[in-house]
KOLSEDREN-192582 format. One line per 2 residues: number of its first residue (from 1); for each residue y, z negated, x of C-alpha. Coordinates in Angstrom, 2 decimals, m for minus. Each point is the difference from the previous one (the first is absolute). Layout:
NUM) Y:Z:X ~ ...
This chain:
1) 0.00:9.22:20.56 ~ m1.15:m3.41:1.45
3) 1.66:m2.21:m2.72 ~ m1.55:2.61:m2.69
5) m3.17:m1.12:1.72 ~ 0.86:m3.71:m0.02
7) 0.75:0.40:m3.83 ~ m3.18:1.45:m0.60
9) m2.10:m2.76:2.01 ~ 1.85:m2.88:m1.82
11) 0.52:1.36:m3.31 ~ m3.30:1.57:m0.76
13) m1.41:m2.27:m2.59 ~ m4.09:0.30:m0.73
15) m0.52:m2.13:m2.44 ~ m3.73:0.40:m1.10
17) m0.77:m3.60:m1.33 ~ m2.98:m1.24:m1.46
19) 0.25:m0.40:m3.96 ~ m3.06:m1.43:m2.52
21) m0.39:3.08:m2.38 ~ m1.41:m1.36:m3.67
23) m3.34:2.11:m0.91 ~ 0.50:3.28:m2.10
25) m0.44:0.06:m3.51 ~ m0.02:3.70:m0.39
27) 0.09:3.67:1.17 ~ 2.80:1.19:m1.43
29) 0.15:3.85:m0.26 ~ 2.70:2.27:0.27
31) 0.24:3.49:m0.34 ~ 3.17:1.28:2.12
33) 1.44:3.24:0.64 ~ m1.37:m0.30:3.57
35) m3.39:m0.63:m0.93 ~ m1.96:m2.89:m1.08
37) 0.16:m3.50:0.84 ~ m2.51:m2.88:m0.56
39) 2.20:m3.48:0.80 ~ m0.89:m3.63:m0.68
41) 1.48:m2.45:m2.37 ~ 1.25:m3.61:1.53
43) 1.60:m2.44:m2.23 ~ 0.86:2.12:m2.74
45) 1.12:2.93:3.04 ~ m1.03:3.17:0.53
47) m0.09:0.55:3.94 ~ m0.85:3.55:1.22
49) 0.01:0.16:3.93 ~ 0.16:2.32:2.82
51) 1.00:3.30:m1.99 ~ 0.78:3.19:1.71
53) 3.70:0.59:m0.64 ~ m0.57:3.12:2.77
55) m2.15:2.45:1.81 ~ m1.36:m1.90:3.56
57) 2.45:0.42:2.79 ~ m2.15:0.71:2.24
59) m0.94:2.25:2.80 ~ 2.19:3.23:m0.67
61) 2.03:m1.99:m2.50 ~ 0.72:m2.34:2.81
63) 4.11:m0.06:m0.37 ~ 0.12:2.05:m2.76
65) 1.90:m0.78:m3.49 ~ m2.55:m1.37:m2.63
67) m2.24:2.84:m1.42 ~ m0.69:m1.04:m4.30
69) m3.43:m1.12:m0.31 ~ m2.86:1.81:m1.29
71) m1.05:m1.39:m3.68 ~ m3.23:m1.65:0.50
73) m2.85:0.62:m2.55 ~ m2.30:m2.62:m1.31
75) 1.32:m4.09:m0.33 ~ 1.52:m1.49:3.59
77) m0.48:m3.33:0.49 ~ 3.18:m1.64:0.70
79) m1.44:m3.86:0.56 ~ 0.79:0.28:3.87
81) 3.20:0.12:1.82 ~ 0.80:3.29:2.01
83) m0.20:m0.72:4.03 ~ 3.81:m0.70:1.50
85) 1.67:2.42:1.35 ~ m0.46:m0.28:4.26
87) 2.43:m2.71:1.53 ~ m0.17:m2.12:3.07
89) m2.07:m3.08:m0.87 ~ 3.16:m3.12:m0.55
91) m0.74:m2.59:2.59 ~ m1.61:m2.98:m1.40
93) 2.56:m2.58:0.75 ~ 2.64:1.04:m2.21
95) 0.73:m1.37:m3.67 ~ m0.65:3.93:m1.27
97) m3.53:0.37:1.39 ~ m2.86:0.21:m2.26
99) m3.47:1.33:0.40 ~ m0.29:3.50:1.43
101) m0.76:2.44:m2.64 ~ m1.87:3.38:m0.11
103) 2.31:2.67:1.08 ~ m1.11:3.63:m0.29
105) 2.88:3.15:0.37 ~ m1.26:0.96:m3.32
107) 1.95:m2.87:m1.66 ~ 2.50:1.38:m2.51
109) m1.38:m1.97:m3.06 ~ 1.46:m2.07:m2.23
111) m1.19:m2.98:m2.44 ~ 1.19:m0.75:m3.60
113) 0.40:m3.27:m2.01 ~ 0.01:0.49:m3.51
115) m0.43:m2.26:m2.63 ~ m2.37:0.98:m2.65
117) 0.92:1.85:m2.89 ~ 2.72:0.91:1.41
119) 2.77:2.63:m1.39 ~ 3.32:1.10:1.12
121) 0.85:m2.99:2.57 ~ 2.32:0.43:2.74
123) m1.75:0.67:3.32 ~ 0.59:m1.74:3.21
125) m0.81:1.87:2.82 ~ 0.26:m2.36:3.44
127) 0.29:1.62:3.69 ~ m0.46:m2.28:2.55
129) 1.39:m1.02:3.00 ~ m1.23:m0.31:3.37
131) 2.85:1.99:2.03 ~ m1.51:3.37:m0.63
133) m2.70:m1.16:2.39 ~ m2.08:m2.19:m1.86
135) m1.51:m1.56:m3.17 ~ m1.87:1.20:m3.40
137) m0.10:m0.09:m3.61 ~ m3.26:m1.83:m0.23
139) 1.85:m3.45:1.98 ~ m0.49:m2.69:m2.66
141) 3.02:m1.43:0.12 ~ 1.13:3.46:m2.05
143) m3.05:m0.74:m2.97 ~ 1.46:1.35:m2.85
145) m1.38:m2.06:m2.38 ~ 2.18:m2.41:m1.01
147) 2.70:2.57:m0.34 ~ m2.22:2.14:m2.14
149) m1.34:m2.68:m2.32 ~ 3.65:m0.43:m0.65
151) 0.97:3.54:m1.34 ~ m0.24:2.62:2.63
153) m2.04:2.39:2.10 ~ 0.09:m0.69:3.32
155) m1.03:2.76:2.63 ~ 0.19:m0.59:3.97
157) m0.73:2.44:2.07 ~ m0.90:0.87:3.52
159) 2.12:2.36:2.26 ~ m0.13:1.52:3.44
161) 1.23:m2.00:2.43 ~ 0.94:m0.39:3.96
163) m0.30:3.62:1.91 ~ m2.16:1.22:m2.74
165) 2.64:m0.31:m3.08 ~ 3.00:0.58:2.20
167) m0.29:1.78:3.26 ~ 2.65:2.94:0.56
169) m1.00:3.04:2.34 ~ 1.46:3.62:0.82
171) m3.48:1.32:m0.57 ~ 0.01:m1.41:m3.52
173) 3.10:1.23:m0.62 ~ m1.23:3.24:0.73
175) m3.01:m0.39:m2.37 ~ 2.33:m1.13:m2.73
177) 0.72:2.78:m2.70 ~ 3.62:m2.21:m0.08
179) 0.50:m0.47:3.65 ~ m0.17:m3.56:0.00
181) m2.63:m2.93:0.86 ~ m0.48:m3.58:m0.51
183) 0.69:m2.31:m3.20 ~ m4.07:0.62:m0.45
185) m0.04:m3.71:m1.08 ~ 3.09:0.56:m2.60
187) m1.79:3.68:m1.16 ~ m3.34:m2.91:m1.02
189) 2.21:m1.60:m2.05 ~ 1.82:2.32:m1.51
191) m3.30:1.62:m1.21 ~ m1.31:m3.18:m0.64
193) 3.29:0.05:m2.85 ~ m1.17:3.38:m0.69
195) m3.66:m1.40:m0.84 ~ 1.11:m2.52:m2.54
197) 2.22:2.03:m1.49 ~ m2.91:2.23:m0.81
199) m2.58:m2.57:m0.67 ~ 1.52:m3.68:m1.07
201) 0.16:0.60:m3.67 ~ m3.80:0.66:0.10
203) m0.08:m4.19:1.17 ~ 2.19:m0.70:m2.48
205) 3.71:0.33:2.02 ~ 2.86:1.49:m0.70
207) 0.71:3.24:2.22 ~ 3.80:m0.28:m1.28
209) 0.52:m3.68:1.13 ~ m1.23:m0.45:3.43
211) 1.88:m2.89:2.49 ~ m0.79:0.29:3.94
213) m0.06:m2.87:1.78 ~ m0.61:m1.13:3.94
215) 0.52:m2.43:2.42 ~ 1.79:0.61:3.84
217) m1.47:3.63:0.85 ~ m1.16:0.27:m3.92
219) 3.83:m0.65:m0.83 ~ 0.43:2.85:2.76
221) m1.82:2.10:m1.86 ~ 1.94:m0.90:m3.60
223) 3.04:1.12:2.03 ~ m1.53:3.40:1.03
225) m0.76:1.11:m2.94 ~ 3.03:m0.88:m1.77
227) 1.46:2.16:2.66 ~ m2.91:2.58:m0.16
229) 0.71:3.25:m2.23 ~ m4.22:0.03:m0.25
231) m0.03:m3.33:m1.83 ~ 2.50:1.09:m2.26
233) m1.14:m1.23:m3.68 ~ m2.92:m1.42:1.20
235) 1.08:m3.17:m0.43 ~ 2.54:m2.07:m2.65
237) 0.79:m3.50:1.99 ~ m0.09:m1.71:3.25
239) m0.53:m2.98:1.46 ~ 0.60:m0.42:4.03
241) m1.32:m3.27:1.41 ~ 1.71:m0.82:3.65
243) 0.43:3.66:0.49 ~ 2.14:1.38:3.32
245) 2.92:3.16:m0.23 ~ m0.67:0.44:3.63
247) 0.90:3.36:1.57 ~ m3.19:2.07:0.49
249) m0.97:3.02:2.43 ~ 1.27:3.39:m0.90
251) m2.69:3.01:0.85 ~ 1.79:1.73:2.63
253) 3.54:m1.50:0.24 ~ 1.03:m3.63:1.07
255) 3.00:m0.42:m1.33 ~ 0.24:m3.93:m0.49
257) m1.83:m0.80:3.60 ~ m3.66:0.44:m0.97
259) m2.22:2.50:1.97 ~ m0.77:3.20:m2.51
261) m3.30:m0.64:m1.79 ~ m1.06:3.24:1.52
263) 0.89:m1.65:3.87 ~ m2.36:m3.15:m1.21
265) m2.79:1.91:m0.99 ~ m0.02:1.81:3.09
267) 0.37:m3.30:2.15 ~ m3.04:m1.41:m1.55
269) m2.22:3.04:0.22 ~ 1.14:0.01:3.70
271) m1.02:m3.96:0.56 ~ m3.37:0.54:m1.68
273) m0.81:2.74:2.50 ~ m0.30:3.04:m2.26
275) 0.96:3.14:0.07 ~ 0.89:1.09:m2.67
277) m0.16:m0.62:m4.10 ~ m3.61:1.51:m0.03
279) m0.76:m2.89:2.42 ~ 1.67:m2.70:m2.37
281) m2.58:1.21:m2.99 ~ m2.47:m0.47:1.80
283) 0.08:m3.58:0.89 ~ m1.68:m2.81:m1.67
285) 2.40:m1.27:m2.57 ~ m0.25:m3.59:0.43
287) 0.41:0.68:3.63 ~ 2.64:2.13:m0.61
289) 1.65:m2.48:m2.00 ~ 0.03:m2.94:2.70
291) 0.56:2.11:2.63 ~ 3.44:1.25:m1.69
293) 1.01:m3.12:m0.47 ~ m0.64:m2.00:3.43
295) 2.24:3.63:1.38 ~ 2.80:m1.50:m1.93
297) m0.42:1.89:m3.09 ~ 1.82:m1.06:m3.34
299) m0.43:1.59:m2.97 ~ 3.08:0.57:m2.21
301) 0.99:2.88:m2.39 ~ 1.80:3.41:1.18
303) 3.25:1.31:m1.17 ~ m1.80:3.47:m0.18
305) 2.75:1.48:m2.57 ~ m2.37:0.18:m2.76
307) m2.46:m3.13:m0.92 ~ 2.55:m2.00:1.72
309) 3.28:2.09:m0.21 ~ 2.58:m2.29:2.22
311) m0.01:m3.62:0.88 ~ m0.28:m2.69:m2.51
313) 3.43:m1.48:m0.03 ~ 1.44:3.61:m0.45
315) m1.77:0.45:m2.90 ~ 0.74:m3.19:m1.64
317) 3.54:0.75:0.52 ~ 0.50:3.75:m1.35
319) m1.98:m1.60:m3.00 ~ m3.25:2.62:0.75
321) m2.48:m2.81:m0.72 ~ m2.65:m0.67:m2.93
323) 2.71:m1.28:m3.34 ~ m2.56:m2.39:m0.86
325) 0.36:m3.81:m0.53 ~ m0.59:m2.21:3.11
327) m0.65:m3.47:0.89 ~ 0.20:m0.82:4.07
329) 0.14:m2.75:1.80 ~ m1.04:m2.10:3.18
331) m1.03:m3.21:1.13 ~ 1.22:m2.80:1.88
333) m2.02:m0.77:2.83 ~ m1.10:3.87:0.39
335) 0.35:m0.35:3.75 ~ m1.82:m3.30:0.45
337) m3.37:1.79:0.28 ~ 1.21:3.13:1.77
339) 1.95:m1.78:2.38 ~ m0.35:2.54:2.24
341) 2.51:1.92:m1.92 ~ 2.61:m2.62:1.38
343) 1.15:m0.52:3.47 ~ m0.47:m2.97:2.63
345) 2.13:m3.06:m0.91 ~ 3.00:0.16:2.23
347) 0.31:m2.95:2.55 ~ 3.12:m1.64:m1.93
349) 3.01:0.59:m2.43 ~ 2.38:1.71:2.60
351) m2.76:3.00:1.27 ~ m0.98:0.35:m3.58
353) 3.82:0.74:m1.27 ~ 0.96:1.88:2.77
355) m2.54:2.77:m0.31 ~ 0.77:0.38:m3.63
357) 3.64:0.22:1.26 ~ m1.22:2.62:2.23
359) m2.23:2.19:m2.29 ~ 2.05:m0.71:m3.26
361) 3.65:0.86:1.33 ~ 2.38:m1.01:m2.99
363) m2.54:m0.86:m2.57 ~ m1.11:m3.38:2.62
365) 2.03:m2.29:m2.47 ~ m2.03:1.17:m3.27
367) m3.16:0.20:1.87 ~ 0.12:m3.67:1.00
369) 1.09:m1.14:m2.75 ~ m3.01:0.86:m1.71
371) m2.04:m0.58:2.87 ~ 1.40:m2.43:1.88
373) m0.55:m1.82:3.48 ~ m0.86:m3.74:m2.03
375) m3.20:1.35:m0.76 ~ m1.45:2.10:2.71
377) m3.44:0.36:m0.99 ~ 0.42:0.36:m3.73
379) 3.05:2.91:1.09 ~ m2.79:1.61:2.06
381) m2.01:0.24:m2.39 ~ 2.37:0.78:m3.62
383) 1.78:3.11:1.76 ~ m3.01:2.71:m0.07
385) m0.41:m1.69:m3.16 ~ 2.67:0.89:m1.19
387) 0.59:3.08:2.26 ~ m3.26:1.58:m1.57
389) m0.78:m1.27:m3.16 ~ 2.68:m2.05:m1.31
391) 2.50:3.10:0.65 ~ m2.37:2.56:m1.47
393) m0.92:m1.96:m3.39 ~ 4.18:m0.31:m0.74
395) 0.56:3.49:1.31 ~ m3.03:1.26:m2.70
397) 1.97:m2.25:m2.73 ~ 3.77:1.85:0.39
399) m1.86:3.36:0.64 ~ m1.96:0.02:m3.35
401) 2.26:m2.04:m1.90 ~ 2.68:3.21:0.59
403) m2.54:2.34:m1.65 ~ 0.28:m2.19:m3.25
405) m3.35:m1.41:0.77 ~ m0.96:m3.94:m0.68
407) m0.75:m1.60:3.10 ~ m0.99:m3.31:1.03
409) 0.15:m2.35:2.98 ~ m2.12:m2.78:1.01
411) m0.47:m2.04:3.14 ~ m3.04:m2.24:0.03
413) 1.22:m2.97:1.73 ~ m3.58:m1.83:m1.48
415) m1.60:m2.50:2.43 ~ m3.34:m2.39:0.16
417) m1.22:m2.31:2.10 ~ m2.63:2.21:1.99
419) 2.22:2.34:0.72 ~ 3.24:m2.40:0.48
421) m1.59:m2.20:2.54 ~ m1.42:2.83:1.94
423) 3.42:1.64:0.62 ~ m0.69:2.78:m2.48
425) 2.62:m0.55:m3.25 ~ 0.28:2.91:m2.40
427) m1.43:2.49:2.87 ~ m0.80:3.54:m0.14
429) m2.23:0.72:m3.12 ~ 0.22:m2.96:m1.00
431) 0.39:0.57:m3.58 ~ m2.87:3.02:m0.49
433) m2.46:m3.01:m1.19 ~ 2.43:m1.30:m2.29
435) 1.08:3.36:m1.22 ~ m3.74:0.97:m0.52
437) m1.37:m3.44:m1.26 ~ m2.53:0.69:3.03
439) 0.94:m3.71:1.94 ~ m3.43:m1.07:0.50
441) m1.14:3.69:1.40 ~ 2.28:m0.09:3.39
443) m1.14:0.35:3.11 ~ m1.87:m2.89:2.50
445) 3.03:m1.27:1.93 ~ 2.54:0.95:m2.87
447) 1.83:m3.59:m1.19 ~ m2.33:m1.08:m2.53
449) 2.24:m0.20:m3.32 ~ m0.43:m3.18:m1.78
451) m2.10:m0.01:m3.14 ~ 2.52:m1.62:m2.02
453) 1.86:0.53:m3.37 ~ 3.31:0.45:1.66
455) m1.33:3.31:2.49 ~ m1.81:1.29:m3.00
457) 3.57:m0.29:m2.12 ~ 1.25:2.34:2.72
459) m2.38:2.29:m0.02 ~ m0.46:0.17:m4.08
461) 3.91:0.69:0.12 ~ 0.32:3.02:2.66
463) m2.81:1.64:m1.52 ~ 1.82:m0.26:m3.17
465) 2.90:1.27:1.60 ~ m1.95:2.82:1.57
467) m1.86:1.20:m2.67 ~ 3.07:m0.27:m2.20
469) 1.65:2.42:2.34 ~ m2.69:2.31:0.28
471) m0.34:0.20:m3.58 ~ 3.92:0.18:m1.67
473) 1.91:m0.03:3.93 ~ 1.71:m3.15:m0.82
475) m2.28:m3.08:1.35 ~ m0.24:m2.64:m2.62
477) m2.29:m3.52:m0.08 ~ m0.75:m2.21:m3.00
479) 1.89:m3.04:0.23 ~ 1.52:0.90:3.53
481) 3.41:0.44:1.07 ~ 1.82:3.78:m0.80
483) m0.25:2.21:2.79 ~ 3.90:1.82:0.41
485) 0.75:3.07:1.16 ~ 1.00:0.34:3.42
487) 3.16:1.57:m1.19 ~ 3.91:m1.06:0.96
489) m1.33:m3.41:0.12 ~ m2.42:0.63:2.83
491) m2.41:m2.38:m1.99 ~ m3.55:m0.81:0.82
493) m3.04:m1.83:m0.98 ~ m0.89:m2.83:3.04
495) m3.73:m0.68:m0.32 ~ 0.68:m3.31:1.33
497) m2.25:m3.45:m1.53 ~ 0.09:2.36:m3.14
499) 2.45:3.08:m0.45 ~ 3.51:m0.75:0.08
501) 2.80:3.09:m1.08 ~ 2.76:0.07:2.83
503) 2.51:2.31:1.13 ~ 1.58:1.04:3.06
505) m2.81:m0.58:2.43 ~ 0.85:m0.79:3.43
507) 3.66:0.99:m0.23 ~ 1.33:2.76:2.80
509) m3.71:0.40:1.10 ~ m0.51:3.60:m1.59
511) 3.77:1.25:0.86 ~ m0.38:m0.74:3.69
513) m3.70:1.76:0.50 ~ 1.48:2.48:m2.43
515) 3.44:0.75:2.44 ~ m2.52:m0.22:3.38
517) m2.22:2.89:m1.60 ~ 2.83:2.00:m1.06
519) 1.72:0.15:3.57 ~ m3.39:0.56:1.47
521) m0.80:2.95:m2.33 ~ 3.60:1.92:0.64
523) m0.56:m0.69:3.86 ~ m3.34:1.33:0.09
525) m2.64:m1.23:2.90 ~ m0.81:m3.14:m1.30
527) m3.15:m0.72:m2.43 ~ 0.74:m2.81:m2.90
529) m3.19:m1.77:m0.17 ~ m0.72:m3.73:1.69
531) 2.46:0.17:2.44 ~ 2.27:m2.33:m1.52
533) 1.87:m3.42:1.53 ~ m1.06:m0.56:4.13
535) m1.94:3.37:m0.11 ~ 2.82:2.01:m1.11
537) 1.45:2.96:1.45 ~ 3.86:m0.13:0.90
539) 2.05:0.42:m3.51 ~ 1.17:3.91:m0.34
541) 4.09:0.32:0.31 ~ 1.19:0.16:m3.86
543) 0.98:3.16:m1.35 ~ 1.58:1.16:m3.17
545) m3.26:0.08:m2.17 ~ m1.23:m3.78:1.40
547) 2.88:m2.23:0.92
């Protein structure tokens, strides 16, 4: 439970930044199947803010699945974003931490980008990231804009987060009509999908060609609901930024070494000093929320049998996820601003390759081979890397490339001076501005990206590639290298000085995380999630399903 509460500390990513807005033009007006909606136009944009996508969650909603919302009568004005969802405020020194924004528990809203006149574009609908614990969709680094003015509708959207969106309890178990509780956060979104579904063609999108899309928990989330029987059809592609296939909390089992979800949410009412559910509802949210998580309190969904039916790597392997097209991939430096994530330097060479002796039995050789002793610090630091993300994005390629489905790999391996000479190459979100065309909208202490032709080259070509994927599912740039399919190549796309098509990244790297997970699932006991390299457990004796 502690490192799930480390992950959440270092990981959460609040990135409310500061962005000049140009003046509206006009009040667009759109008349939706939910009601009304009065927007603004920006640049040739139509921008409609802070919608209701659902009924308030509050008071006896409080942990309850998303109720529809009422249709509104008269126009709503949709020129303001919807207050953030309640989250402990980021501390101020990290590279993530922006301004503080409203935050309200009536927060499931979402905002669209649209471009005007628009008719039958694909629609790009973004979930951020934030480890389940923090963030929004009005952080300005995720202005839809650009990405609209180039051919799409664009719709973020807010979801519960923390205890709020993910808390587990007998007692709400007991309340449930199914039996189960948590995944409130992961219900949001799925009836966020629901909402524009039911409403995007009225803004001029395409309810039959919709791409999700997230970042670190938002690429989480993509891999919930592929896995989720609710999202089912809800959806046509994916894209998974840096997103983790760790093993998550079952509701009243722990089969794989985490405590049941049921277990936590009784620990935490207990450490709060309440009695009982009734107790929980009535505390302050905000408190609530902070309180949670300085108990230790990490948010992550439930294998309840039905939103979440069984773990994520089970599903990807019997096949049982979305058959949609996907593009996944990771980043280089992910761990050099959540370093955290990585254990303590050893003292030399010889400690250093004698505990991965120790915890990785047989597999020592491989293991130091791609991590080896030469390189301490930059070893330290690749292995959750790769452990996490680097695992999970090849893992996504062979899983959806056996359903028939195109998928594609990239690694951004893209560095600039601010962030090179402050120790923070290719890190974790690195490539959200580039991907969004948002680089002068990050927040205070993020590495100020270079105003030059060469970053804005990037950036014009992965928002090609993006928006090429969310509209046919094969990305495609003017003038710009061809993207291959992952495929029995294993190619890639390296968004290096410009983007480069490789294959075989980091060769052995996904068969040795791969071969670790498998002889920790068949043992049972032991979670897969950052405990890779010096912070691994003891490798599990083969047997005839993991060798």
């Amino acid at each position: 439970m502690m490192l799930r509460a480390v992950l959440s500390a270092v990981a959460a990513i609040a990135v409310v930044g500061c962005a000049h807005v140009p003046a509206a033009e006009a009040q667009p007006l759109v008349q939706a199947p939910a009601g009304s909606v009065r927007g603004e136009t920006l640049d040739g944009v139509n921008v409609f803010r802070g919608i209701p996508y659902a009924a308030p969650p509050v008071g006896w909603r409080r942990w309850r699945p998303p109720a529809e919302a009422e249709r509104w009568t008269g126009v709503r004005d949709a020129t303001e974003f919807g207050p953030a969802c309640h989250q402990p405020i980021a501390r101020g020194t990290s590279i993530y931490a922006g301004d503080v924004p409203p935050m309200s528990e009536d927060c499931l809203s979402l905002n669209i980008w649209a471009p005007e006149d628009a008719q039958d574009l694909p629609v790009f609908v973004w979930i951020h990231g934030g480890a389940l614990t923090t963030g929004t969709s009005r952080e300005a680094m995720y202005d839809g804009h650009r990405l609209a003015s180039e051919g799409a509708i664009v719709v973020t959207i807010n979801y519960r987060l923390g205890i709020l969106g993910y808390l587990a309890h007998p007692e709400l178990s007991s309340e449930s009509r199914r039996g189960i509780s948590g995944n409130y956060g992961l219900q949001d979104q799925i009836a966020a999908l629901r909402w524009v579904e039911a409403n995007i063609e009225a803004f001029g999108g395409d309810p039959d060609n919709v791409t999700i899309a997230g970042e670190s928990a938002g690429a989480l989330s993509v891999m919930y609901l592929m896995a989720s029987p609710e999202a089912r059809g809800l959806f046509d592609r994916a894209i998974s930024q840096s997103g983790y296939m760790i093993s998550t909390p079952e509701l009243r089992s722990s089969r794989y070494g985490d405590f049941p979800a049921e277990t936590v949410g009784m620990y935490v009412q207990t450490q709060l000093g309440r009695a009982n559910l009734a107790e929980l509802r009535t505390m302050d949210a905000q408190e609530l929320t902070v309180a949670a998580a300085a108990a230790g309190y990490a948010p992550f969904g439930t294998i309840d049998g039905e939103i979440l039916p069984e773990q994520l790597v089970t599903i990807f392997d019997r096949g049982e996820q979305a058959p949609v097209p996907l593009l996944a991939g990771f980043n280089q430096g992910e761990i050099r601003s959540l370093r955290m994530l990585a254990a303590p330097v050893p003292a030399d060479a010889t400690v250093y390759e004698q505990t991965i002796r120790d915890r990785y039995g047989e597999f020592a050789d491989a293991f130091l081979a791609l991590y080896p002793s030469s390189d301490l610090a930059e070893s330290v630091l690749a292995t959750p890397r790769d452990g996490l993300y680097g695992w999970t994005a090849e893992r996504m390629m062979r899983r959806q490339a056996a359903l028939g489905q195109n998928a594609y790999l990239y690694f951004f391996d893209h560095g600039y001076p601010a962030a090179d000479e402050g120790g923070y190459h290719a890190f974790h979100a690195a490539e959200i501005p580039y991907a969004f065309g948002t680089m002068d909208r990050t927040p205070p202490r993020w590495p100020a990206i270079p105003d030059t032709a060469e970053e804005t080259a990037l950036s014009d070509a992965m928002r090609a590639y993006w928006l090429s994927f969310a509209r046919t599912g094969v990305p495609q740039a003017p003038n710009q290298t061809a993207w291959p399919a992952y495929g029995e190549t294993r190619a890639y796309l390296a968004f290096e000085d410009g983007p480069v098509a490789r294959e075989r990244l980091m060769p052995g790297m996904y068969e040795l995380h791969e071969a670790v997970v498998c002889r920790r699932r068949a043992a049972g006991g032991t979670p897969w999630n950052w405990n890779f390299g010096l912070m691994s457990a003891p490798l599990p004796p083969a047997t005839p399903a993991c060798p």
